[in-house]
LOGU-646284 format. One record per residue: residue in one letter; x, y, z of N, C-alpha, C, CB in turn. Coordinates in steps of 0.1 Angstrom, whole numbers, plus 5000, padded with zeros to 4 digits. Each point is the difference from the previous one (the first is absolute). Glycine has a CB too. Layout:
BEGIN
AXYZXYZXYZXYZ ...
END
This chain:
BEGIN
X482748254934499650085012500450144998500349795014 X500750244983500950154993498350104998502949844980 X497250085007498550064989499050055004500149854989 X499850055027498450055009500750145008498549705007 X502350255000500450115006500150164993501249795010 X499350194975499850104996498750074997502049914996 X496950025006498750034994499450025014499849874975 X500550155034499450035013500550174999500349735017 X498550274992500250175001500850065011497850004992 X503249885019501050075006501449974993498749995022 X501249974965501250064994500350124996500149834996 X501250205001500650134997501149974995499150135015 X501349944977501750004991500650115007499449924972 X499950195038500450115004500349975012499050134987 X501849775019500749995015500950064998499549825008 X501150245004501350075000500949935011498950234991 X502449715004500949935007500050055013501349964982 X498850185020500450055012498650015008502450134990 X496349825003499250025010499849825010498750244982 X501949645005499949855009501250025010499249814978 X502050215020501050005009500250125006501049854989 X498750255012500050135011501150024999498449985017 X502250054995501250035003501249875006498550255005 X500749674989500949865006500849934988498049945018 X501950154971500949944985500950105002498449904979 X503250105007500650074999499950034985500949935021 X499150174973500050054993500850104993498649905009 X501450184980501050074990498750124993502249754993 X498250355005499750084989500449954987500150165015 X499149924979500549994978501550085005497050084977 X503150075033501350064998501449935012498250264991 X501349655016500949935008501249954990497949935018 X503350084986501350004997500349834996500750255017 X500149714973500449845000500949995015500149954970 X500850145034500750015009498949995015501950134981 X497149965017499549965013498749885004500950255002 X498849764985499249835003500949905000498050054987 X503449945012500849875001500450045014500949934975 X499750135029500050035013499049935012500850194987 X498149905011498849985009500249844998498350254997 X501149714990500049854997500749915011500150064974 X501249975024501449935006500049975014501250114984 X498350025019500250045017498349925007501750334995 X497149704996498849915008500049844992498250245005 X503149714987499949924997498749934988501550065022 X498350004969498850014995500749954985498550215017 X500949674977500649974987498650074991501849745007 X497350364995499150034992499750165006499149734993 X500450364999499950165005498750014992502850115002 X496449925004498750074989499750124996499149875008 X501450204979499750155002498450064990503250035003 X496850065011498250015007500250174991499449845036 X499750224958500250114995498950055012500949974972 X498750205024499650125013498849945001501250234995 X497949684989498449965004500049895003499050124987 X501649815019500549855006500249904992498850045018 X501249994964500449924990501349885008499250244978 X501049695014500849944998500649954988499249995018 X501650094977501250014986500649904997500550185002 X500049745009501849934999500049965012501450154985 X499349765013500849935008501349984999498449935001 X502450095010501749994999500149855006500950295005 X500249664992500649855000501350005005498949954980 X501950015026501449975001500449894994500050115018 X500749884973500949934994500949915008499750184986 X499949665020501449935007501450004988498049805017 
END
């Protein structure tokens, strides 16, 4: 099913994270601090951080470690 999807003409490889979740995710820069993405993390409770670069890429993902 993947295969078809990909051979339709409303796919794209060019979504940008911050355009499916808006302003309703949390997110990190490439220059965001280990100190302040564990922070933020800690405080909204978040065992995962997505960092979104300026063209809405998505690089990485941060993890917390139990």
């Amino acid at each position: 099913m993947g295969h078809r999807l990909r051979q339709s003409s409303d796919y794209t490889d060019r979504v940008r994270l911050r355009d499916i979740l808006g302003d309703h995710g949390s997110f990190a820069s490439p220059v965001t601090t280990m100190a302040e993405a564990e922070h933020a993390m800690r405080t909204r409770r978040l065992g995962i951080l997505s960092v979104v670069d300026e063209q809405g890429s998505a690089p990485g993902v941060l993890a917390l470690s139990r």
